[in-house]
N, C-alpha and C positions, 0 to 999 in steps of 0.2 A: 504494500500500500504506500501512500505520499506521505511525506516529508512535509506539514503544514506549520508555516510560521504566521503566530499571531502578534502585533507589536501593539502595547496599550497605555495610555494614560490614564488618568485618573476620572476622564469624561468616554471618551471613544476608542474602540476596539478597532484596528485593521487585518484584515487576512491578507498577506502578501503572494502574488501570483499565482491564485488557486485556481483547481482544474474548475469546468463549469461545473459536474458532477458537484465537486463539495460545496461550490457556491448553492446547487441548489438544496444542499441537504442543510446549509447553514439557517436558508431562508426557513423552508419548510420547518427545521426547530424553534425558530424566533417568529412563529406567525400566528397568530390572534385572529378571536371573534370580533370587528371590529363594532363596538356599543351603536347602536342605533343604525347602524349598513342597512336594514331593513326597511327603512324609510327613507332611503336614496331612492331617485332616481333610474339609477342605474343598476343600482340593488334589483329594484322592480322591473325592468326593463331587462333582466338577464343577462346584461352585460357584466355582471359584479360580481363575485360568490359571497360579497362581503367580508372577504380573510384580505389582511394587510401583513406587513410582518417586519419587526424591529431589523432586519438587516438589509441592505442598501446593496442590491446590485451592482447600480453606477460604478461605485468605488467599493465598494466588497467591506463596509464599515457596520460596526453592531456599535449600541451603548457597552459601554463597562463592566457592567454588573454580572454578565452572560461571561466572562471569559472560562470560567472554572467549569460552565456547563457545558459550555461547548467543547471544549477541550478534551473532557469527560468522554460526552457522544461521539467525538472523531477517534479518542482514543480505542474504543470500545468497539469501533467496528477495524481496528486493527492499524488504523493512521500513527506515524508519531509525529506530536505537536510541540513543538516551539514556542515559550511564549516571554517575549521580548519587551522587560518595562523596565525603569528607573527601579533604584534599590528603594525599598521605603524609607521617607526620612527616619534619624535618628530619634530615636524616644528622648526625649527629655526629662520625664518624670521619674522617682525612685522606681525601682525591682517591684517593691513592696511598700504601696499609696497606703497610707495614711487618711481615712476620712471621719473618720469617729471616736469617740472615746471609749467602743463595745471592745471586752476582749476577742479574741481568735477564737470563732466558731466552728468548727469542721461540718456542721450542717450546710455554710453557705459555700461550703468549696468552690461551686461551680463560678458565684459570682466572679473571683480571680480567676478563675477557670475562662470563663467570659475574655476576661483582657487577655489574656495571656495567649487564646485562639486570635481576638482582634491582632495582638502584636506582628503574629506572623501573617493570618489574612489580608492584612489592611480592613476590607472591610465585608459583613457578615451579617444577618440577622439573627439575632436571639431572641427566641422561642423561648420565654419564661414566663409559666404558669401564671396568674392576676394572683399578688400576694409574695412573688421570689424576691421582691426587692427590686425592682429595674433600674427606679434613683441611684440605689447605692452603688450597682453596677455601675450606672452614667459618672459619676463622683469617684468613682476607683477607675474608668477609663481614662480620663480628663485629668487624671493626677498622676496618670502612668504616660500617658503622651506627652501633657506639656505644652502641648500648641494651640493657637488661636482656634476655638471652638464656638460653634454654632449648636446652641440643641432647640429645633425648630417641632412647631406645632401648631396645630390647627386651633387649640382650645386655649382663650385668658387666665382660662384657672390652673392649667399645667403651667403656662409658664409663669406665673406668679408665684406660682408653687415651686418650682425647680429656683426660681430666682433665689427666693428663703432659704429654703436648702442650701445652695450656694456658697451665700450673705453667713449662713450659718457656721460654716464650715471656714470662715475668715476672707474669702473670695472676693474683689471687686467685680461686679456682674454688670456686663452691658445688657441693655436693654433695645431692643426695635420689636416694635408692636404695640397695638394698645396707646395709641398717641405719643408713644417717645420712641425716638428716635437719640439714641446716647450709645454707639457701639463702643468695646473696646478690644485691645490686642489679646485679654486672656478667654475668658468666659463670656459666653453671651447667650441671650434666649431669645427667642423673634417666634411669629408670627407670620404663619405660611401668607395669608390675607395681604399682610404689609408689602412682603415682597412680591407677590404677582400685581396688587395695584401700580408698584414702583416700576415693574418690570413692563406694566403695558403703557406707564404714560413716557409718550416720546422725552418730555423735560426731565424725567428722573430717572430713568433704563439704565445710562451708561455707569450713572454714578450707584445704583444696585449692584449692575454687574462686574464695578469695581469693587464693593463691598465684597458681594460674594466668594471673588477671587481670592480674597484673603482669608478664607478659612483652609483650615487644612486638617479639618475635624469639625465632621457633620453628625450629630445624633439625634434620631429620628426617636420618637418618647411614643407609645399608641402606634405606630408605624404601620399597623393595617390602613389607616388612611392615608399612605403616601399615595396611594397607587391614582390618585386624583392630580389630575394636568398639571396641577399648583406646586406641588411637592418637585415633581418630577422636571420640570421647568426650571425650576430652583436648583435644581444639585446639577442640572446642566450646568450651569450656570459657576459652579462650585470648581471650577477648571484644578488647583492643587488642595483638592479637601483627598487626597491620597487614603486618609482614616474616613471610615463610614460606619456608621453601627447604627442599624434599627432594631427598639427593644419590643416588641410586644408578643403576647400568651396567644395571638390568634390569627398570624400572615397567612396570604394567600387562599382567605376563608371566603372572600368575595364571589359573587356569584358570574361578574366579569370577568371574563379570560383576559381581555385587554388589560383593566387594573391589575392583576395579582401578576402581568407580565411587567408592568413598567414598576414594579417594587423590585420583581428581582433585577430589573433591566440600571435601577437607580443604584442598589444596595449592595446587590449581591444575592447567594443561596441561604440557605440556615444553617448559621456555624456550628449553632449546639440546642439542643432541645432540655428543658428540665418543664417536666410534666407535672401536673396536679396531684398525679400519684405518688410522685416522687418528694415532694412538698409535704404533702397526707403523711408517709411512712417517715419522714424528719420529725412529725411533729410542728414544723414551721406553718399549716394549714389545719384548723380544725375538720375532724375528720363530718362528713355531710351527712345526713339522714332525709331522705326524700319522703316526701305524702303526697298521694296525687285523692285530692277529693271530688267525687260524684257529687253534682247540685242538682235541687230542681232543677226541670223545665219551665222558662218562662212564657207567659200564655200566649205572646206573640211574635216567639222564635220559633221557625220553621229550618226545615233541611236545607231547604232551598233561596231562605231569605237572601238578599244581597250582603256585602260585606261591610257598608257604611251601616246599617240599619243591626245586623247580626253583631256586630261590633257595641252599638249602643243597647240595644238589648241584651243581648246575650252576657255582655262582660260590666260594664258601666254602668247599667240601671238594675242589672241582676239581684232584686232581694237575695233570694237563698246564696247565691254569692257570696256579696256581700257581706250577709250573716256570718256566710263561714268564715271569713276574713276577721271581724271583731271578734270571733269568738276563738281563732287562733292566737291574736291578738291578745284576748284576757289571758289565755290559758298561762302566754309567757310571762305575763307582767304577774299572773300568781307565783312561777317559782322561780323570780328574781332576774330575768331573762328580759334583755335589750331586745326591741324588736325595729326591722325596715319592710316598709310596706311600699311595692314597686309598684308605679302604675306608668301609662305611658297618654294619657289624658289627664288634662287641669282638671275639668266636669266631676271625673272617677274620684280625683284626691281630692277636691271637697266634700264632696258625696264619703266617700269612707270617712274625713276627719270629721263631719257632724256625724256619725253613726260612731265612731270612739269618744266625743265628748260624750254623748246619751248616757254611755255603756260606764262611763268612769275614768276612761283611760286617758292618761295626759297625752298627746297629741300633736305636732307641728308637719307642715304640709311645706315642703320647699320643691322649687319649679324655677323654670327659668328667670320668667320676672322679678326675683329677688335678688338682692346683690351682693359681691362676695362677703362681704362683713357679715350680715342678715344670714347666709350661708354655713358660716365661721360660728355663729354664734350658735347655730340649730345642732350643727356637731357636737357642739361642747355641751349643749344642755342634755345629750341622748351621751354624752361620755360621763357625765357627772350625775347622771341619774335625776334629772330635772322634769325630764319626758320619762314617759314609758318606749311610744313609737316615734320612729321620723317616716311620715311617708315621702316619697321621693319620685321623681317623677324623671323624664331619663335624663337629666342632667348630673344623677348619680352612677351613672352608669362607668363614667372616665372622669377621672382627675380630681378626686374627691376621696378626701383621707378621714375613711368611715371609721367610728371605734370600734370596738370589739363586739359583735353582735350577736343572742345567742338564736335568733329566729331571720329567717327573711321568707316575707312573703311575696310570691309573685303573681301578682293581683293583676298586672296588664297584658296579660297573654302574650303574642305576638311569635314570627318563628324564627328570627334573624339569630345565627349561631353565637355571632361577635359580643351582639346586648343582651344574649344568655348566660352568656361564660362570663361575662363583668360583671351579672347581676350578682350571679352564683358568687363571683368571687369576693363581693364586697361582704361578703357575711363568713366568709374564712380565716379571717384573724386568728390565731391562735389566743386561746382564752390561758389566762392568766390565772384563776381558780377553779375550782372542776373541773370536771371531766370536759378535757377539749375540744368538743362535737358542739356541729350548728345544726339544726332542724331548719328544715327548706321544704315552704307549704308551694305547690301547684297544684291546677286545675286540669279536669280531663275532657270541658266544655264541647260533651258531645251530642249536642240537641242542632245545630248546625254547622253544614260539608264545610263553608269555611272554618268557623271557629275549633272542629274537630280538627281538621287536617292540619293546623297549628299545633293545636295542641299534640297531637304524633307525633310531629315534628321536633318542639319539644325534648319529650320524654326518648326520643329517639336519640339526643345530641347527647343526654344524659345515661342513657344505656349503655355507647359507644364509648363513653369516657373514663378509662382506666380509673380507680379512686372516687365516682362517683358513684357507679353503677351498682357497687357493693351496696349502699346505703338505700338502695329502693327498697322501699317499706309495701309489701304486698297489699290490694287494694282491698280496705277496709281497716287496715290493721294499724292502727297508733302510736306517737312516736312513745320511746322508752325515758321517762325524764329522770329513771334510776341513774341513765348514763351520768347524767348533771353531777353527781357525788362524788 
């Protein structure tokens, strides 16, 4: 077989004088469902199949992020591949970073495990569980590299939150996003938002993309949302960001083939995996117990009702619902147990928090409309035992440092993989007195095709999930609050 050489930077890939065969075996591994091709044109008109694909004929050029994969695939059918780039800069930061005052745990291995793959990768995605520590990991990369860094995000409360973190840690932290605009040479947080506005108006483009060029350490926080134009725009952009690390518990979960290509096309593969189960058997995760509850049928849900109407009925207005929910609700706040009550409607979360004042239970409803103080202040009242419940609505899904929780109810159905595993995971906390297990209430809303087939759904991503699946409580059968002891 050929002899393929690949030569790369830290933006764009070249294959140098490849036969046409590998050209096309390059394309056809870099080719996507292209989102919306459907509604072309040309889609319609037969001309299109609607598959596009990250490598460039003209000039035989991929993104970055593909080199190890392809490399892989040419390898594998018998090719040897070359691959020709700059050394990685030198680390700057000690062997062994310094970012807290905790002793040496050998439960968190992998987090230095993490940098120490980064050192040699450059750059990787890490696949850690909701609850492995991702900060700390980002604060032990950033201290092992050394270099002018970007940790970029879609959401103002992560990076307010990483800011703090930072600040804490002794750090001067630039800031871009959120109305400021103050970079600096070490650390910095920004606002995917900030720079694609900058990046599309002609008077502020170049002075972005001058920005941009001086990083040389990108980390992506949530990173299942790069795979959005925004992100992936931006790390173009990133010409010597040589170091890359995106941290999140759930890559490549998108139901786009196009996104979950331009994450790896930005990032890179998955350096290292640390699962739920693997979190579970540390003890760093309390271990889960599942209850899926049968409700009435409400008198004007059908099989067949639509999905706006079977959604308010069915889940929103559902008395026996409902019911169940406050009465999951007392049951915690009898044996000393924090509880969060997930909905994904304003309507739903007032609706539950007047049925838990009725009932007795102290109660606070936080949603987007509130602000982060107001937010700040509702954790610490369900940390300090002020509240019994916080209902939460999906703004607790990402970037919200929930206390220790010993109930989460999932009161807003829905079947999106990514907002089930952050639900799940906000009530993980390892509990610091008793028995370290969280009770996780769902529904089995099978009185309508849509509400049911979520609900499968569901219970399906939960079945699948090493560490989970154990904890499914056969239907009818009660959680054990002996565990508590």
């Amino acid at each position: 077989m050929a002899v393929i050489q690949i030569v790369a930077n830290a933006v764009k890939a070249k294959v140098t004088n490849p036969s046409r065969e590998a050209k096309l075996l390059i394309s056809e591994l870099l080719s996507y469902e292209v989102d919306g091709a459907e509604h072309s044109p040309a889609f319609k008109q037969g001309s299109w199949s609607g598959v596009s694909s990250f490598f460039k004929m003209t000039d035989s050029t991929f993104p970055a992020g593909f080199v190890g994969f392809i490399k892989y695939e040419l390898e594998k059918r018998g090719d040897t591949v070359q691959v020709l780039r700059k050394r990685l800069p030198e680390l700057l930061g000690d062997v062994n970073p310094v970012v807290d005052e905790f002793p040496e745990d050998s439960r968190y291995d992998y987090q230095l495990e993490t940098v120490r793959k980064l050192e040699s990768k450059g750059r990787m995605v890490a696949q850690i569980a909701t609850g492995g520590g991702k900060s700390r990991v980002a604060k032990l990369a950033y201290r092992r590299i050394g270099r002018m860094t970007l940790f970029l995000t879609t959401r103002g409360v992560l990076m307010h939150q990483m800011r703090d973190a930072f600040m804490e840690m002794g750090e001067k932290v630039g800031i871009i996003g959120d109305g400021y605009m103050k970079p600096r040479n070490g650390f910095n947080v920004g606002m995917t938002q900030t720079f694609v506005a900058m990046l599309k108006d002609p008077s502020r483009s170049e002075s972005a993309k001058n920005l941009l060029s001086k990083f040389e350490f990108v980390i992506l926080e949530e990173a299942h949302e790069v795979s959005g134009n925004g992100f992936y725009d931006i790390l173009k952009c990133c010409k010597n960001a040589n170091f890359r690390l995106a941290l999140t518990a759930t890559p490549f979960m998108k139901d786009s083939s196009e996104a979950n290509m331009r994450l790896h096309a930005a990032v890179g593969g998955i350096g290292i995996r640390v699962s739920e189960k693997t979190l579970i058997d540390r003890g760093i995760l309390a271990t889960p117990y599942f209850k899926f509850i049968t409700t009435e049928k409400p008198i004007m849900l059908y099989k067949t009702t639509g999905w706006l109407s079977a959604y308010r009925i069915g889940i929103v207005e559902n008395k026996s619902r409902n019911a169940a929910i406050v009465f999951e609700a007392s049951r915690a706040k009898k044996h000393g147990l924090s509880a969060l009550i997930l909905v994904q409607h304003k309507a739903h979360g007032e609706r539950l928090k007047t049925m838990l004042d009725g009932a007795g239970i102290r109660s606070l409803f936080m949603y987007g409309e509130h602000s982060q103080d107001e937010r700040k202040s509702a954790l610490d009242k369900l940390k300090r035992g002020k509240i019994d419940v916080l209902i939460g609505s999906t703004i607790v899904d990402v970037g919200v440092d929930v206390p220790s929780l010993g109930m989460v109810i999932l009161a807003g159905g829905g079947k999106a993989e990514v907002a089930l595993r952050q639900r799940i995971g906000r009530g993980l906390r390892a509990k610091k007195k008793g028995g370290n297990v969280t009770f996780v209430v769902d529904f089995i809303d099978q009185d309508n095709n849509h509400l049911r087939n979520h609900a499968k759904q569901r219970r399906a991503i939960i079945e699948s999930t090493n560490g989970f699946h154990q904890g499914i409580l056969p239907v009818g059968d009660d959680f054990d609050f002996d565990l508590l002891k």
